[in-house]
C-alpha positions as CSV (number, residue, x, y, z in Angstrom):
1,X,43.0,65.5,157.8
2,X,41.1,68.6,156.4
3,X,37.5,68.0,155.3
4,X,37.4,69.4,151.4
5,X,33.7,70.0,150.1
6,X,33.1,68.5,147.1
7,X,33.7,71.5,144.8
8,X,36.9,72.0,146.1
9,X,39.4,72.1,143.3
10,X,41.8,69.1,142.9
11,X,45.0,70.7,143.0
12,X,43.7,72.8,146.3
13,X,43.2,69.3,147.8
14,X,46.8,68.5,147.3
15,X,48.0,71.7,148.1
16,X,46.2,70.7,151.6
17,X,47.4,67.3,151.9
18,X,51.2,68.7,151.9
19,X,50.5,71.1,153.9
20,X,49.4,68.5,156.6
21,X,52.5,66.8,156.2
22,X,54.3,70.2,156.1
23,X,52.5,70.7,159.9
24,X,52.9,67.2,161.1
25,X,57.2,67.3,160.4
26,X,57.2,65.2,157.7
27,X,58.8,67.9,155.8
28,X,60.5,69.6,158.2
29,X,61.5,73.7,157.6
30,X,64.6,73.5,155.1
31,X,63.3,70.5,153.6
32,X,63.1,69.9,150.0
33,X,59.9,68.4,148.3
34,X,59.7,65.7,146.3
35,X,59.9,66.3,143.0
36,X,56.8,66.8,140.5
37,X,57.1,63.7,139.1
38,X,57.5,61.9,142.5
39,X,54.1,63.9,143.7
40,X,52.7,63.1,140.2
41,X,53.2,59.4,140.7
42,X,52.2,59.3,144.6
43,X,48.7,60.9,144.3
44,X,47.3,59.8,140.9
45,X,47.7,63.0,139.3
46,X,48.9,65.2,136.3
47,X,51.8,66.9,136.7
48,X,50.2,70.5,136.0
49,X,47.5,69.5,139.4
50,X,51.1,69.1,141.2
51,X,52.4,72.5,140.1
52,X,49.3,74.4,140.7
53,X,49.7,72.5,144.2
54,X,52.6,74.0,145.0
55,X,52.4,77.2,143.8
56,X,49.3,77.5,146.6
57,X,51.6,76.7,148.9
58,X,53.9,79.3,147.7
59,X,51.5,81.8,147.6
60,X,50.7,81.2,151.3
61,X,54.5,81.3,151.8
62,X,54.5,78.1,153.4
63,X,57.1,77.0,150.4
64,X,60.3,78.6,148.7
65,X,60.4,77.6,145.0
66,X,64.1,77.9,144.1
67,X,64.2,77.4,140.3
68,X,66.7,74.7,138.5
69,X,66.6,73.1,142.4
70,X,63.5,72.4,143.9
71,X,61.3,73.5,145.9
72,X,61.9,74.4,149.9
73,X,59.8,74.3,153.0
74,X,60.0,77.7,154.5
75,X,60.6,78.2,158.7
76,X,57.6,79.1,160.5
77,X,57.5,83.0,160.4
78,X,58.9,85.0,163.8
79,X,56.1,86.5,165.4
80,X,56.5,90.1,166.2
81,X,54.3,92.0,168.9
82,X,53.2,95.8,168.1
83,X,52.1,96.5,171.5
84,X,50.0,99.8,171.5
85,X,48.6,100.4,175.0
86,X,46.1,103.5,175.2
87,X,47.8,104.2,178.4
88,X,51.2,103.7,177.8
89,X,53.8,106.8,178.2
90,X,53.6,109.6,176.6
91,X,56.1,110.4,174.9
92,X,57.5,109.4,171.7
93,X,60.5,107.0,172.7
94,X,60.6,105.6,169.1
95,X,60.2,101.8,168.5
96,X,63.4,99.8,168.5
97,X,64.0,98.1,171.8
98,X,66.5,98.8,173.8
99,X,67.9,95.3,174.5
100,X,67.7,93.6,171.2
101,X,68.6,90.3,170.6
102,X,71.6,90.1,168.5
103,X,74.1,92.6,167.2
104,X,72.7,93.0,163.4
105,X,69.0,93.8,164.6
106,X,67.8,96.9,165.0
107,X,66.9,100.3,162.8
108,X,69.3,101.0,159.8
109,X,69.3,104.2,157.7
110,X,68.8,103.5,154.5
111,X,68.8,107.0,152.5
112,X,67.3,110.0,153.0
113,X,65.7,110.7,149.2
114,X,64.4,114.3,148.4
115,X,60.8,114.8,149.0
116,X,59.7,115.4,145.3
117,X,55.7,115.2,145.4
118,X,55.1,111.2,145.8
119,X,51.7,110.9,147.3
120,X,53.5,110.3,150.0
121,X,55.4,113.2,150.4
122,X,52.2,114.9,149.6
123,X,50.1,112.8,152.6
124,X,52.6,113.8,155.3
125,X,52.8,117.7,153.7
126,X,49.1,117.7,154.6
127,X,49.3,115.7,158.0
128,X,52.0,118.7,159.3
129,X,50.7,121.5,157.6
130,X,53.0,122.5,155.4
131,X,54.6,122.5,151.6
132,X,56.3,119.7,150.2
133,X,59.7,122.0,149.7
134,X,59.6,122.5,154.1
135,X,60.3,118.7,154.8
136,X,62.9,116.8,154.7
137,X,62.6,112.5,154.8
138,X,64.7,109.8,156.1
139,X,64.2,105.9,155.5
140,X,65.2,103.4,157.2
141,X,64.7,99.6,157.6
142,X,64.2,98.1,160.8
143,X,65.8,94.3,161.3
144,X,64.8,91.6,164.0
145,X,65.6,87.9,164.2
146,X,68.0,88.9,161.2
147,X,65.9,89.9,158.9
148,X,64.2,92.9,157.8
149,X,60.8,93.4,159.3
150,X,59.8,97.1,158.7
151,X,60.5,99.4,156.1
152,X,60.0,103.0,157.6
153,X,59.4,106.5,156.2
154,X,60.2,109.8,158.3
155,X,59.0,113.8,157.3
156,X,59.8,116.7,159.6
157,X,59.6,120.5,158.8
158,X,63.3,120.8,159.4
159,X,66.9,120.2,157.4
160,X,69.3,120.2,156.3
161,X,69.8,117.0,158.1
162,X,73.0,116.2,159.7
163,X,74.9,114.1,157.3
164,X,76.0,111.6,159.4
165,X,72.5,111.1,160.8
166,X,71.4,110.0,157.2
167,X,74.2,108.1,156.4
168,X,73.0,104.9,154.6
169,X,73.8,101.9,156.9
170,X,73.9,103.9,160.4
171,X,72.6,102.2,163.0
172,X,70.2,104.3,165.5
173,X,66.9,105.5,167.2
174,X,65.5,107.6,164.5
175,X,62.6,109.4,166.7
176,X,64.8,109.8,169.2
177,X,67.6,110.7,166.8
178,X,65.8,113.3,164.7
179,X,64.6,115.3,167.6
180,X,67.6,115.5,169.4
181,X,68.7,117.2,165.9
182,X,65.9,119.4,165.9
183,X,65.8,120.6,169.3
184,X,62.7,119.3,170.6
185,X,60.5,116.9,172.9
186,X,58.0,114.5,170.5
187,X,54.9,113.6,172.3
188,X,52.5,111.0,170.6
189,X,49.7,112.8,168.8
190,X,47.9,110.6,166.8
191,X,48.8,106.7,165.2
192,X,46.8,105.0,162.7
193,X,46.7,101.4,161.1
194,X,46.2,99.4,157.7
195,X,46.8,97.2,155.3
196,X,48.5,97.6,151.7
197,X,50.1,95.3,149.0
198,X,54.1,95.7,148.6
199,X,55.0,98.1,145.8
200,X,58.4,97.2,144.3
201,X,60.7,99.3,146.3
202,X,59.5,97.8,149.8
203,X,59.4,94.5,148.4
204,X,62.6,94.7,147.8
205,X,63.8,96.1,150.6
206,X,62.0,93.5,152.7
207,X,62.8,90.5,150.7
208,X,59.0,89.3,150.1
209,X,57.3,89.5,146.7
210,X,55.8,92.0,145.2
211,X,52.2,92.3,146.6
212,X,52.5,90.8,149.9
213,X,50.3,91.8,152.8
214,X,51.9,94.7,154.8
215,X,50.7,95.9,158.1
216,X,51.1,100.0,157.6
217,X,51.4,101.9,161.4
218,X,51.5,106.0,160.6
219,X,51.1,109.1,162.6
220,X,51.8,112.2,163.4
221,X,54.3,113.1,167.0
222,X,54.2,116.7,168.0
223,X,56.5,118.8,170.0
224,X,54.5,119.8,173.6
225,X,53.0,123.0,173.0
226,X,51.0,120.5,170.0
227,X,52.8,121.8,166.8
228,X,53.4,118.5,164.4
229,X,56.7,117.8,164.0
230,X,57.1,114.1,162.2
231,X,54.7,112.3,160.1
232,X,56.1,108.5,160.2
233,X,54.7,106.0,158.3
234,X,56.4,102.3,158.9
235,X,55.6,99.2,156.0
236,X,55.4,96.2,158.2
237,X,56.0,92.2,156.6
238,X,52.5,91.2,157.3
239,X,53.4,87.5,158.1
240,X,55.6,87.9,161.0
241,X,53.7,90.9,162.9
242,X,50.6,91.7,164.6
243,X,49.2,94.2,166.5
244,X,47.7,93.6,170.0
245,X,45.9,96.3,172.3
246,X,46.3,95.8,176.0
247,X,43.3,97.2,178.0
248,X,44.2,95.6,181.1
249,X,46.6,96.7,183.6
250,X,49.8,94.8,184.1
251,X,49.5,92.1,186.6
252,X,50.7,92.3,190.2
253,X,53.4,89.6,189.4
254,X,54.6,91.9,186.9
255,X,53.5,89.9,184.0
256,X,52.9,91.7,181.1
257,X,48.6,91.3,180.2
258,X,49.3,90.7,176.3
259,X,52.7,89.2,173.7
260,X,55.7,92.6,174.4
261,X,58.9,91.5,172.8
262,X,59.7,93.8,170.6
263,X,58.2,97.3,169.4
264,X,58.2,98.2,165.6
């Protein structure tokens, strides 16, 4: 059992205590709690210690709170690898896998809005060089394990776009999609990562709440002669992806040095 200083809050000792038994299988993923009476009764405690509890445990999405029903342990998250190896290829293959595990995963269009000034039309205007009214944008939501996992944003100094390439629900590649319908070769130039809270729109799109952790992967691929031809910038759900950096060469049994399922 967790150690708990002294000054640790009573309700955050409880929160702790079901989340042992959450990790030991006593309530197993799908499982409903008891209810806050029941934990009331058990542990000697008000029934406001017992809410505060669970809505811990709920912030650390270890629980689903479904009102008028109860509340739900969630399933352990899927870990995603980002694999970004400083001497991988060089070209811009785009990052959906090839061989993905089931039919309804992989990258999804899901509109292509106008690029109206947001600060983040006006971030990738100033990553390519060039005005607002030059680009055109694409979204798109990337799905694995069937669920969403990314929410992704494409600019590029060309358009009209093909309207079946932007067709909401069309499945595809969209690096490799959009430079086929420009014309050109996309080498990597440059790719970037952070951290930012969920605004509305992704949140909805990725089914978390408002404010949750996103891992944010952006860049800039040019064509070869180095003019900047897409600025992407992909939201990732923070609690099912990391990134890892492989500095190693791959091993002479062919075993990959670092986690490489699948690339986001």
């Amino acid at each position: 059992m967790a150690t708990n200083p002294p000054s640790t809050p009573l309700y955050r000792r409880l929160a702790r205590q079901l989340q042992e038994r959450i990790d030991a299988g006593t309530y197993p993923a799908g499982a409903r709690l008891p209810s806050e009476p029941e934990l009331s009764a058990e542990f000697g405690v008000n029934r406001l210690t017992v809410r505060q509890a669970v809505a811990e445990l709920e912030r650390a999405a270890v629980v689903e709170i479904r009102r008028g029903v109860g509340t739900f342990v969630r399933p352990p998250a899927v870990r995603v690898s980002i694999a970004v190896d400083p001497r991988s290829q060089r070209f811009d293959l785009g990052s959906v896998h090839s061989a993905l595990p089931d039919a309804d995963d992989g990258e999804f269009v899901v509109g292509a809005p106008p690029v109206a000034g947001s600060p983040e039309d006006e971030e990738a205007a100033r990553q390519l060089g060039r005005e607002t009214a030059e680009l055109s944008r694409v979204d798109t939501v990337i799905r694995l394990g069937g669920r969403a996992r990314a929410a992704c944003s494409y600019w590029m100094p060309f358009g009209p776009l093909p309207a079946d390439l932007v067709r909401p629900g069309r499945p595809g590649n969209l690096v490799l999609d959009l430079a086929r319908a420009a014309g050109v070769e996309l080498e990597y130039d440059w790719r970037a990562f952070g951290a930012i809270g969920a605004d509305l729109a992704d949140a909805e799109l990725l089914g978390v709440p408002a404010g949750t952790p996103l891992l944010v992967r952006e860049g800039v691929s040019c064509t070869p002669d180095g003019t900047p031809a897409l600025y992407v910038r992909r939201r990732i759900d923070g609690s099912s992806a990391r990134f890892v950096l492989n500095f190693r060469e791959s091993r002479q049994d062919g075993a990959q040095p670092g986690p490489q399922p699948y690339g986001l």
